[in-house]
N, CA, C and O atoms as CSV, one atom per row, in Angstrom:
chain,resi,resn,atom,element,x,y,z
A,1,UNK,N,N,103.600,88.559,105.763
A,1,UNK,CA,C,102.603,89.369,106.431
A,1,UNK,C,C,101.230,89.087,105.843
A,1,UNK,O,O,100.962,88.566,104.761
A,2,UNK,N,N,100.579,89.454,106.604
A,2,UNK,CA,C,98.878,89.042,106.220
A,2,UNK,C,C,98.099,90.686,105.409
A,2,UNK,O,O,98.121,91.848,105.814
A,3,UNK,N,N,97.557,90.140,104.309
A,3,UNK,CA,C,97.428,90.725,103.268
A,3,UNK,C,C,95.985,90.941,103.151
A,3,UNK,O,O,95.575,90.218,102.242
A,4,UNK,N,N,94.603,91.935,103.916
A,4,UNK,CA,C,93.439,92.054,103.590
A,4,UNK,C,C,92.991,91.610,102.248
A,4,UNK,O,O,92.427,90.544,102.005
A,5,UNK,N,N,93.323,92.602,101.347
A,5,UNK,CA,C,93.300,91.963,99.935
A,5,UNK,C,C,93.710,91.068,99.150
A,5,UNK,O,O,93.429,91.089,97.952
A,6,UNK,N,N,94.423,90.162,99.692
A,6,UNK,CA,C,95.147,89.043,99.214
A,6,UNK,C,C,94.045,87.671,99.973
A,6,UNK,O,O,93.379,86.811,99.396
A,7,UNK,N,N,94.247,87.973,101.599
A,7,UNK,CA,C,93.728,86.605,102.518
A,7,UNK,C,C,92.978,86.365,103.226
A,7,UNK,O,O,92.838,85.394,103.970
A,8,UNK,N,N,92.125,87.674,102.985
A,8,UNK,CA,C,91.119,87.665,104.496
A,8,UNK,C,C,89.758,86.696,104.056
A,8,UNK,O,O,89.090,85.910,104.728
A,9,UNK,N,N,89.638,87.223,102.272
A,9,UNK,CA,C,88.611,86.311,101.891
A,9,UNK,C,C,88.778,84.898,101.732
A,9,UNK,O,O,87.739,84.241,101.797
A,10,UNK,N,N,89.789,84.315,101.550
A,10,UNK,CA,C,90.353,82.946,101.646
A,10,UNK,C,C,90.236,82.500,103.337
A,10,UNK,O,O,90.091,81.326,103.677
A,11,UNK,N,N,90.319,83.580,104.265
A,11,UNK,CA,C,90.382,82.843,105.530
A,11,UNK,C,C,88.766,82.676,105.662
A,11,UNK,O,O,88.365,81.638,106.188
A,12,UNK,N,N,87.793,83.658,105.205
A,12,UNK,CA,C,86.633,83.742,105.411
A,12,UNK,C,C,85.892,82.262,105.248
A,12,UNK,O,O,85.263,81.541,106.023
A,13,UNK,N,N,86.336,82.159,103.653
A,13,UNK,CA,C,85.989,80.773,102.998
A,13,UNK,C,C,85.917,79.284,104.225
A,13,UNK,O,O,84.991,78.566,104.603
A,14,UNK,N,N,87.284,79.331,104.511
A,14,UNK,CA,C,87.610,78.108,105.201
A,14,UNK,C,C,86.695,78.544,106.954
A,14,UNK,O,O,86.539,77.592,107.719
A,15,UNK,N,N,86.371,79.434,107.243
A,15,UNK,CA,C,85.537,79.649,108.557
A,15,UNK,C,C,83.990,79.223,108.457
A,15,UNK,O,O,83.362,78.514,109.243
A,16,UNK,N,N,83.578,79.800,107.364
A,16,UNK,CA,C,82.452,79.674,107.045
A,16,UNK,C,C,82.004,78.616,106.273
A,16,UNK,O,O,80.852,78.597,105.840
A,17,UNK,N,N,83.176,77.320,105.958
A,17,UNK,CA,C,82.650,76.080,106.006
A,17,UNK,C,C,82.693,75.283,106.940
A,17,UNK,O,O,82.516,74.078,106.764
A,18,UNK,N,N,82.941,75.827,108.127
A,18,UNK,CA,C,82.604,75.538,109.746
A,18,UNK,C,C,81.617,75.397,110.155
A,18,UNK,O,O,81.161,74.329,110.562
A,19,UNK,N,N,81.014,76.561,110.133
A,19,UNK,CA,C,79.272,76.936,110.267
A,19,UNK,C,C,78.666,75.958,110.063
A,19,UNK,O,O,78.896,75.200,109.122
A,20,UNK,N,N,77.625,75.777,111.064
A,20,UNK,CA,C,76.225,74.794,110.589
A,20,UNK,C,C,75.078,76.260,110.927
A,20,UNK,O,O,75.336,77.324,111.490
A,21,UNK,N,N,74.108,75.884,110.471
A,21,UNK,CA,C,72.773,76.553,110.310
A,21,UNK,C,C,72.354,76.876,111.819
A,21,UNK,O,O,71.974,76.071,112.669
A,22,UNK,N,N,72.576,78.725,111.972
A,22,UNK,CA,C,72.114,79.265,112.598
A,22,UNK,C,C,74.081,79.914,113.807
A,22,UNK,O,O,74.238,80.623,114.801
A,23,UNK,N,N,74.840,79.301,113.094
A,23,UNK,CA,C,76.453,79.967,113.333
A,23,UNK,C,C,76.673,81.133,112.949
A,23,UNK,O,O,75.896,81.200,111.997
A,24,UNK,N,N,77.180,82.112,113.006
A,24,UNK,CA,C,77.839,83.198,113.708
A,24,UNK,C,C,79.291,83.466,113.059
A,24,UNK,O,O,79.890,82.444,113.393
A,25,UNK,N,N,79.926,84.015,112.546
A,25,UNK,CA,C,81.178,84.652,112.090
A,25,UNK,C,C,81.277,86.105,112.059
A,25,UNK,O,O,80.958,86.684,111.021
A,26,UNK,N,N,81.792,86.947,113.351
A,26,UNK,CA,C,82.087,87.965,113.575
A,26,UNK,C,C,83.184,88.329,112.654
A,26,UNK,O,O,84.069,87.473,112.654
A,27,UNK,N,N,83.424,89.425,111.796
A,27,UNK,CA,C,84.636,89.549,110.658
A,27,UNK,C,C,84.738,91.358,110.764
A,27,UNK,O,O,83.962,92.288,110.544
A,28,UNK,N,N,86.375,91.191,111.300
A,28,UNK,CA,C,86.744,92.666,111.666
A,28,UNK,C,C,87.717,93.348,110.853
A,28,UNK,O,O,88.725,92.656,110.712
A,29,UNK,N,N,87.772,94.484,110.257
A,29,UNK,CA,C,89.174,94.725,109.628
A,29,UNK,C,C,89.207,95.933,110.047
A,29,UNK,O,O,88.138,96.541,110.102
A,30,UNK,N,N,90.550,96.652,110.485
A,30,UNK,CA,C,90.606,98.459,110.538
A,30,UNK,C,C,91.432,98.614,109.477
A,30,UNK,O,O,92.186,99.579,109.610
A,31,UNK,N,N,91.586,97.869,108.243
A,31,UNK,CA,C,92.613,98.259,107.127
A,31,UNK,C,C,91.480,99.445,106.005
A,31,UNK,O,O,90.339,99.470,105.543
A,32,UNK,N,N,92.645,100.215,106.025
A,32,UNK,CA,C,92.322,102.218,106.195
A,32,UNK,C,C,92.113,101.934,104.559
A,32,UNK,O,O,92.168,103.089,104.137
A,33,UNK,N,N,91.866,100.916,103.155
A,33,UNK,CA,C,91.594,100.758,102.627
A,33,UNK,C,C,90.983,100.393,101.645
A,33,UNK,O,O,90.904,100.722,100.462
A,34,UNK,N,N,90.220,99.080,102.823
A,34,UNK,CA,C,89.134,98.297,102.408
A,34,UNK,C,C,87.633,99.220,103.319
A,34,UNK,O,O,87.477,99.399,104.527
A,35,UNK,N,N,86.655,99.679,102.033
A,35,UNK,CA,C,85.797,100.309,102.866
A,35,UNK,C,C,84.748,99.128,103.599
A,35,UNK,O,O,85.108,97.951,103.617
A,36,UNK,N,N,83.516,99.520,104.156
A,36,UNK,CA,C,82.767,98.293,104.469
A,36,UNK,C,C,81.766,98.088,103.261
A,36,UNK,O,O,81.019,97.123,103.426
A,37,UNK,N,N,81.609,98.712,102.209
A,37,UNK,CA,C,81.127,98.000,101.503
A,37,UNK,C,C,82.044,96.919,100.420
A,37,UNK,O,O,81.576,95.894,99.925
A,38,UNK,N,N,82.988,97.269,100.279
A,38,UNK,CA,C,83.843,96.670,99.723
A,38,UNK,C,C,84.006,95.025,100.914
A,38,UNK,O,O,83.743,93.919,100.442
A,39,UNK,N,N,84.344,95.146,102.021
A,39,UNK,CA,C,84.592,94.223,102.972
A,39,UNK,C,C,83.248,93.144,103.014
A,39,UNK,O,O,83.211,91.922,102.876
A,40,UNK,N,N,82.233,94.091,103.250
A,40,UNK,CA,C,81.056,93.234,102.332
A,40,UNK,C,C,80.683,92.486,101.405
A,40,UNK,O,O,80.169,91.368,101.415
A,41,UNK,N,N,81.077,93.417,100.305
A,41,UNK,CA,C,81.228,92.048,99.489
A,41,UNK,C,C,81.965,90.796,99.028
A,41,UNK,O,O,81.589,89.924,98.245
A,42,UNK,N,N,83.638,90.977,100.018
A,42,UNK,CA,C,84.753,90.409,99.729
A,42,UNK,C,C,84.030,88.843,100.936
A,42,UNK,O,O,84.447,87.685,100.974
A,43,UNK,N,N,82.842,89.504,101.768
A,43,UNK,CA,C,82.353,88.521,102.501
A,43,UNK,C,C,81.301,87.396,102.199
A,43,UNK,O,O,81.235,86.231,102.591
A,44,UNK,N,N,80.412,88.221,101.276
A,44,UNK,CA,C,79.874,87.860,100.873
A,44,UNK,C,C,80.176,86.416,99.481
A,44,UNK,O,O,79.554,85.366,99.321
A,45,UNK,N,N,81.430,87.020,98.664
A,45,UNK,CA,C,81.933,86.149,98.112
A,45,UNK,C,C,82.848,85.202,98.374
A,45,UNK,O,O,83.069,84.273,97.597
A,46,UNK,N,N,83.471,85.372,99.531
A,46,UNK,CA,C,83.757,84.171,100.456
A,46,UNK,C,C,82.470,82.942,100.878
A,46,UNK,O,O,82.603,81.740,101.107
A,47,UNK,N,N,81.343,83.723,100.867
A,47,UNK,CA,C,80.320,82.378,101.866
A,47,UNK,C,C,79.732,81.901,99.891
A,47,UNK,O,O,79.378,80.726,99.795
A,48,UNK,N,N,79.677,82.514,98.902
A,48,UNK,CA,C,79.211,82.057,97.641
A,48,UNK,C,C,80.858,80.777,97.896
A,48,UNK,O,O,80.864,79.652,98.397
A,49,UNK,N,N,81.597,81.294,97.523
A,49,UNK,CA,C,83.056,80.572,97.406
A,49,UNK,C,C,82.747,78.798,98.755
A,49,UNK,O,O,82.988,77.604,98.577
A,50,UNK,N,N,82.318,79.347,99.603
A,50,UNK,CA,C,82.021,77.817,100.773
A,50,UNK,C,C,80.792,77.424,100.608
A,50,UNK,O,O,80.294,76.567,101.337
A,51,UNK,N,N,80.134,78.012,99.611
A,51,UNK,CA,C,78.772,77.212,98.764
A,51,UNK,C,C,77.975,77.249,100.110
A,51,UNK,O,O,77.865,76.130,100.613
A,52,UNK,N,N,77.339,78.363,100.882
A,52,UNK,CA,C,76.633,78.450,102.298
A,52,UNK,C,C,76.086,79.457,101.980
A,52,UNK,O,O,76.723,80.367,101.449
A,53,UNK,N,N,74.646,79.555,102.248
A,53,UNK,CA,C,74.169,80.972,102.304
A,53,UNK,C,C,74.302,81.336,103.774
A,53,UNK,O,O,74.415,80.795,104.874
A,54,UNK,N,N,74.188,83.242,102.887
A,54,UNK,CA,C,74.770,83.804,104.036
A,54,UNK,C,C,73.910,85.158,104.603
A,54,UNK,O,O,73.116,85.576,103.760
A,55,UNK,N,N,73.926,85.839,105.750
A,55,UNK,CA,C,73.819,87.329,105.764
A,55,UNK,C,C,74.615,88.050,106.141
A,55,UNK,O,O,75.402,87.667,107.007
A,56,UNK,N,N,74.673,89.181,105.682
A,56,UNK,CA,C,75.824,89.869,106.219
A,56,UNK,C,C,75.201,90.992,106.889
A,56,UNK,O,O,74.350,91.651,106.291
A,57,UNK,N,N,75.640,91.348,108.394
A,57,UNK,CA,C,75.303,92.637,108.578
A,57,UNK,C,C,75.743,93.697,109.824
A,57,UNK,O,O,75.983,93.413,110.997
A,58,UNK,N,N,75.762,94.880,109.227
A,58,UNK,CA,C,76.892,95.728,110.239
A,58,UNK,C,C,76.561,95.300,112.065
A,58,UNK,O,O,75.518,94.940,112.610
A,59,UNK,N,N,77.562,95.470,112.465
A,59,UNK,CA,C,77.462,95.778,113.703
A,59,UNK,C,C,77.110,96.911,114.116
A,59,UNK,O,O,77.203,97.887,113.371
A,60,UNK,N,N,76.481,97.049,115.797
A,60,UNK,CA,C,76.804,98.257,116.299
A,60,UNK,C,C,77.700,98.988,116.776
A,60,UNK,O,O,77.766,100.217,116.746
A,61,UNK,N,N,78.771,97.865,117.457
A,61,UNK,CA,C,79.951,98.416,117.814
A,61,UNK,C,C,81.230,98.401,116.985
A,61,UNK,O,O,81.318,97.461,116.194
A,62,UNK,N,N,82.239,99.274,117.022
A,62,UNK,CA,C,83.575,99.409,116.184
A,62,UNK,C,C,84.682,98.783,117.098
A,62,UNK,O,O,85.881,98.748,116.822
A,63,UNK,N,N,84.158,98.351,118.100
A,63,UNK,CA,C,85.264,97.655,118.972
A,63,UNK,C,C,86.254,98.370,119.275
A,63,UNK,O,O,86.209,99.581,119.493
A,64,UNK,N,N,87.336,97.584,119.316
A,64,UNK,CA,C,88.717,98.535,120.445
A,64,UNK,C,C,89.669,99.176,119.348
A,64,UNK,O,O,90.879,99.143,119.575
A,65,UNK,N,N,89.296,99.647,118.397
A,65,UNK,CA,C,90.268,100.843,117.977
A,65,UNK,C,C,89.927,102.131,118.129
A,65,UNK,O,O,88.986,102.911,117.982
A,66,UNK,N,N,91.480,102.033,118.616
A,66,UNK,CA,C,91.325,103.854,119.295
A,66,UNK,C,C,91.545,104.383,118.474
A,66,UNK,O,O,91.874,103.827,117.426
A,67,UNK,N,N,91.418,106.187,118.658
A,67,UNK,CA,C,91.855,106.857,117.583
A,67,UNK,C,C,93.512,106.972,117.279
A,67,UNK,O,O,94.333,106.321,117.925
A,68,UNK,N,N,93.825,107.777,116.339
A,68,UNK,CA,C,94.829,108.317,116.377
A,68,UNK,C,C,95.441,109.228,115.793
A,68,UNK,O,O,94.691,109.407,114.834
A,69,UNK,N,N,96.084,109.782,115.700
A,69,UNK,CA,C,96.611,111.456,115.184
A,69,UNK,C,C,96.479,111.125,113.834
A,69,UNK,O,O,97.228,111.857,113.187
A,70,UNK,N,N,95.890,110.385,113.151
A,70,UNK,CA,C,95.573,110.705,111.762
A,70,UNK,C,C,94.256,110.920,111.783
A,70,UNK,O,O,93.641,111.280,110.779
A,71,UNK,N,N,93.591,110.676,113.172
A,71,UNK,CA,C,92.398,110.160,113.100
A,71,UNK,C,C,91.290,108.948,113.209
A,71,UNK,O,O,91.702,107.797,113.062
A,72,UNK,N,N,90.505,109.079,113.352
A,72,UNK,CA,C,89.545,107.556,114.268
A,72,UNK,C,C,89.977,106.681,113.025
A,72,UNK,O,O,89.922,106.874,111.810
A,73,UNK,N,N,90.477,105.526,113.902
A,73,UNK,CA,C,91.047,104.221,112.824
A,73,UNK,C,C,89.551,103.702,111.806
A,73,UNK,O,O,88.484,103.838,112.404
A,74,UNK,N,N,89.476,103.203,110.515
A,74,UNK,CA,C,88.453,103.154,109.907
A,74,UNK,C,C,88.287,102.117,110.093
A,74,UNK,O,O,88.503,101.426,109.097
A,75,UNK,N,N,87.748,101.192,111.600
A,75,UNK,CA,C,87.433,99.840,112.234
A,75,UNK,C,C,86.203,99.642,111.565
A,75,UNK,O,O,85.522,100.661,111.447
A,76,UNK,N,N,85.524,98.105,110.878
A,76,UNK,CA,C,84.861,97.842,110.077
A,76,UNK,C,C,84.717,96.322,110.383
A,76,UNK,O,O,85.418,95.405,109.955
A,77,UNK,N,N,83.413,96.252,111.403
A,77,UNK,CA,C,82.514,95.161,112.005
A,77,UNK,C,C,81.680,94.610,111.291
A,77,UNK,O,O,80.889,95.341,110.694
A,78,UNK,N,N,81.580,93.016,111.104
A,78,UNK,CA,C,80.187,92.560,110.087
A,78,UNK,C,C,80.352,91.233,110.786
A,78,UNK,O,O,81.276,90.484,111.102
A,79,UNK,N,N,79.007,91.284,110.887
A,79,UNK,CA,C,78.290,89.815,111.376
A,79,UNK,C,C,78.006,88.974,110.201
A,79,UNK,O,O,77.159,89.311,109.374
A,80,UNK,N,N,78.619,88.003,110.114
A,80,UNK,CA,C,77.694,86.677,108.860
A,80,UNK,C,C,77.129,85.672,109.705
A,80,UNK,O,O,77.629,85.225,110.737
A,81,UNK,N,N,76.162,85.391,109.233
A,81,UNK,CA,C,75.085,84.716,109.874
A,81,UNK,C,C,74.344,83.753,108.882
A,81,UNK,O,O,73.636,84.124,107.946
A,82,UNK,N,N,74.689,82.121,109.325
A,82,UNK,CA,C,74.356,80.753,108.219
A,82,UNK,C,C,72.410,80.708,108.979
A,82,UNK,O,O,72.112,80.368,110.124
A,83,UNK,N,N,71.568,81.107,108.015
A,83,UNK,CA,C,70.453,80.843,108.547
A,83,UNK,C,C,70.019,79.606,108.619
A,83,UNK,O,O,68.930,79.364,109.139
């Protein structure tokens, strides 16, 4: 199984040495554990890790998670952006 804290920053890495200057990496998680500042920086040290500068920054939208009887899923949108 796929592991936020284990792989998301390793998948980040290998995306964001894709990028050429002025690319785009939309990065979504609703895992009810990783907050967005935390997800932030796990992003941020992914684009240090693919040696690319980077920006990171929230979205406006939370996209398609619905709520649910525990409550609104904690969906967590960030744009990185290779200037």
């Amino acid at each position: 199984t796929f592991s936020v804290r284990q792989r998301y920053e390793e998948a980040a890495v290998h995306c964001l040495r894709l990028l050429r200057p002025g690319g785009r990496l939309l990065c979504v998680t609703n895992h009810e554990k990783t907050s967005e500042e935390a997800f932030r920086r796990m992003l941020l040290s992914a684009a240090d890790s693919a040696r690319v500068d980077a920006r990171v920054q929230t979205t406006k939208s939370q996209l398609d998670c619905p709520p649910s009887s525990r409550g609104p899923f904690p969906s967590k949108s960030l744009l990185v952006t290779i200037p």
